[in-house]
C-alpha positions in Angstrom: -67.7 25.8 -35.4 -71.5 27.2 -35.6 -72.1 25.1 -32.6 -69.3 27.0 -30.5 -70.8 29.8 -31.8 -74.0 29.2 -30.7 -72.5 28.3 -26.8 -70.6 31.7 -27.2 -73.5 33.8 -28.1 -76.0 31.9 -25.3 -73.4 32.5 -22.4 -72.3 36.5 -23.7 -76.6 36.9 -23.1 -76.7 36.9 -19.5 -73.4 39.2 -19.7 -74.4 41.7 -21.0 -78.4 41.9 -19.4 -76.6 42.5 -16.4 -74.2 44.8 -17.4 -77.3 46.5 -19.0 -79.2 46.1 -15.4 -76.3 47.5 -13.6 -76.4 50.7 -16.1 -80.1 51.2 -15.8 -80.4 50.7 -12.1 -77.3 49.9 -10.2 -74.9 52.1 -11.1 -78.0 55.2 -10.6 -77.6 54.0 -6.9 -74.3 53.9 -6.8 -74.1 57.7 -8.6 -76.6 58.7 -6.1 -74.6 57.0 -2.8 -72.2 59.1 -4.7 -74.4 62.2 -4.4 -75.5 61.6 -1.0 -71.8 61.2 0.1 -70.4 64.3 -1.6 -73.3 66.2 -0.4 -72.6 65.1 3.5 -69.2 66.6 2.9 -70.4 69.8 1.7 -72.8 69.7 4.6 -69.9 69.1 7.1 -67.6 71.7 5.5 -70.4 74.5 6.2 -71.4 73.0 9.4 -75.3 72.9 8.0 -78.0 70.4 9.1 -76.1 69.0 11.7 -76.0 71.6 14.8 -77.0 74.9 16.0 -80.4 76.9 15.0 -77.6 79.2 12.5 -76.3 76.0 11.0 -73.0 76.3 13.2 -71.6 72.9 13.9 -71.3 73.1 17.9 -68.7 75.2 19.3 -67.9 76.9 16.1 -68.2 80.3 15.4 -69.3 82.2 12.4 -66.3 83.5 10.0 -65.5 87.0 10.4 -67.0 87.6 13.9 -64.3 89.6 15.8 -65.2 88.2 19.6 -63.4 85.3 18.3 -60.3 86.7 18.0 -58.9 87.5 21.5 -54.8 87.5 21.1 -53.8 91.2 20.9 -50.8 90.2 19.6 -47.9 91.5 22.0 -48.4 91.3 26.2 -47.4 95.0 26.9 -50.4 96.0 24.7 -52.1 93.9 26.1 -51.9 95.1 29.8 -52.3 98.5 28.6 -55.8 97.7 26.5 -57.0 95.8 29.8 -56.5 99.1 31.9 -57.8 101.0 29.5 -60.9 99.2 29.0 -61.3 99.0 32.7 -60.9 102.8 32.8 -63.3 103.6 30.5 -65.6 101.3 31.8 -65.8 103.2 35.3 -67.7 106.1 35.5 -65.3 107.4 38.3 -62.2 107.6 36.3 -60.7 111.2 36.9 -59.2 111.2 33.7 -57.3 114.8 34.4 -54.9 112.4 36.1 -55.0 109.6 33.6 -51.7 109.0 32.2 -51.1 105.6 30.2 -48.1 106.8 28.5 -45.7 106.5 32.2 -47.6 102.8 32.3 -46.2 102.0 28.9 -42.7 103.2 30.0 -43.0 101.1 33.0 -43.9 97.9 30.5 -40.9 99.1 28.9 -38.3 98.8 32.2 -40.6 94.9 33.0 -39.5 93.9 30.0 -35.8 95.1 30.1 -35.4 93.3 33.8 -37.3 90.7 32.7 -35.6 89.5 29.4 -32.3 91.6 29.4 -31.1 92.0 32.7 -27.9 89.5 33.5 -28.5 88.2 37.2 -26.2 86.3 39.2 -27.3 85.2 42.3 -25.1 84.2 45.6 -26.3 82.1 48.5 -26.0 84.2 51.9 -26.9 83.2 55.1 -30.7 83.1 55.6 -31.5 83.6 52.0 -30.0 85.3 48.4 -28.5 88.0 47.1 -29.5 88.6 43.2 -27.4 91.1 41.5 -29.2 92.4 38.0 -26.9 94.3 35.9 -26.3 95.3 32.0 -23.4 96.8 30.5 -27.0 98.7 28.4 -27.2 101.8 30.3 -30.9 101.7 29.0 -31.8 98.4 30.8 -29.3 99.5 33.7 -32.1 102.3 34.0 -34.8 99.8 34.4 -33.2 97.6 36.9 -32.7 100.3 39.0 -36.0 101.6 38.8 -37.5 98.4 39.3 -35.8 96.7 41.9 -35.2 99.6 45.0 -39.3 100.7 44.1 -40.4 96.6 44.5 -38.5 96.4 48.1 -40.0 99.5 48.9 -43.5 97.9 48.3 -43.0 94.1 49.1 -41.0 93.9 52.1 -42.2 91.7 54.5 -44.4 89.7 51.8 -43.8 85.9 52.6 -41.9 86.9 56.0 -39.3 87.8 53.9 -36.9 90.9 54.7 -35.7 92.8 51.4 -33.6 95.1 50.9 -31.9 96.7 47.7 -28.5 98.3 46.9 -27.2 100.2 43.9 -23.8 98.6 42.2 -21.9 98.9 39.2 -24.8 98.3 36.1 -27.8 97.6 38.2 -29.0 96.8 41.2 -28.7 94.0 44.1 -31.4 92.8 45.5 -31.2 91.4 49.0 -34.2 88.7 50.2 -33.8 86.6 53.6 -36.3 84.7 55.5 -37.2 81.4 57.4 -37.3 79.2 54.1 -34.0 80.1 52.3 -34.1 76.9 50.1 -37.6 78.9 48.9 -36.2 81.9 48.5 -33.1 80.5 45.9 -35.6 78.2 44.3 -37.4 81.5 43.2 -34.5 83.2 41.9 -34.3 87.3 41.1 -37.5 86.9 38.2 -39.5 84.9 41.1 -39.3 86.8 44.0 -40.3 89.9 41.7 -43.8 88.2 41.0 -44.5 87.3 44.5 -47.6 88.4 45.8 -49.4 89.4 41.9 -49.2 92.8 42.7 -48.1 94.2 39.6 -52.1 94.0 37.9 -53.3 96.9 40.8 -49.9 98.6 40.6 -50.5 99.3 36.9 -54.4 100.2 37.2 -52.7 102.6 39.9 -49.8 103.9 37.4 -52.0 104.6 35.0 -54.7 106.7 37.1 -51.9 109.0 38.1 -52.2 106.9 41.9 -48.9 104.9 41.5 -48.2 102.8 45.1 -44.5 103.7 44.3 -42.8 105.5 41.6 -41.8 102.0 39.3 
């Protein structure tokens, strides 16, 4: 019994010398991988030691700085703060004829023929015919605001002939040209953006020099 005692005792030694060496020395480099670890984190969360002469991590800004931000939030207000920056920005700007309030209701009438206007289109020979109607008389308003001023403006972009007619809720809108299959493909909405002239159409709306009344 001593003897197993003695056997017991010699082997437990060793144990616990290196359980001893590992508090004294290996686990203080394990805490401090520890350390170092937690503190690369930290580091990488504030974007310090690692990038710009601010301790910015490339590419990011600092918190709270406004040029970051650069979604106004809705698209009409948008247009309208682009003009109106660009009018302030030119010295020329006769602002006795500056009016943004007729470009905001002119926003309004895009958005009702874009979004609310019921189209039906009809193949004719040599191109379409796009009726836009509501039964809204509000959006009726718009669609025949919009679509006799655009022909008035854009006939003949393309090599297309347009033409436009009032019926019942709205307005047709007539478009015929060499490529017919083109013309369709586009539909009412496309042939309305044809030829991105809506950006100097609302700078002009806006310094009382509207191109056409809508």
């Amino acid at each position: 019994m001593k003897r197993s005692l003695s056997i017991l005792a010699l082997v437990a030694v060793p144990v616990l010398a290196h359980a001893q060496d590992m508090d004294g020395h290996g686990m203080d480099q394990a805490m401090g991988e520890g350390h170092a670890m937690m503190s690369d984190d930290h580091a990488m969360m504030h974007g310090a030691d690692i990038a710009g002469p601010e301790g910015m991590m490339p590419g990011v800004q600092p918190m709270g700085d406004a040029r970051t931000i650069t979604e106004p939030g809705q698209s009409a207000f948008a247009a309208i703060q682009e003009i109106v920056a660009h009018l302030l920005a030119d010295p020329n700007t006769d602002w006795s004829r500056v009016d943004i309030e007729v470009l905001r209701q002119h926003l309004i009438d895009m958005n009702n023929v874009t979004l609310h206007a019921q189209v039906r289109a009809r193949d004719i020979q040599g191109g379409a015919r796009f009726e836009a109607t509501s039964d809204d008389p509000a959006i009726t308003a718009s669609i025949r605001a919009m679509v006799p001023a655009h022909v008035a403006t854009m006939n003949g972009v393309e090599g297309w002939k347009m033409s436009a007619e009032n019926i019942p809720g709205g307005s047709a809108l007539i478009v015929k040209g060499a490529d017919a299959q083109k013309i369709r493909a586009l539909g009412f909405i496309g042939i309305l953006t044809v030829g991105a002239h809506h950006q100097a159409h609302h700078l002009a709306i806006a310094k009382g020099e509207a191109m056409h009344g809508h």
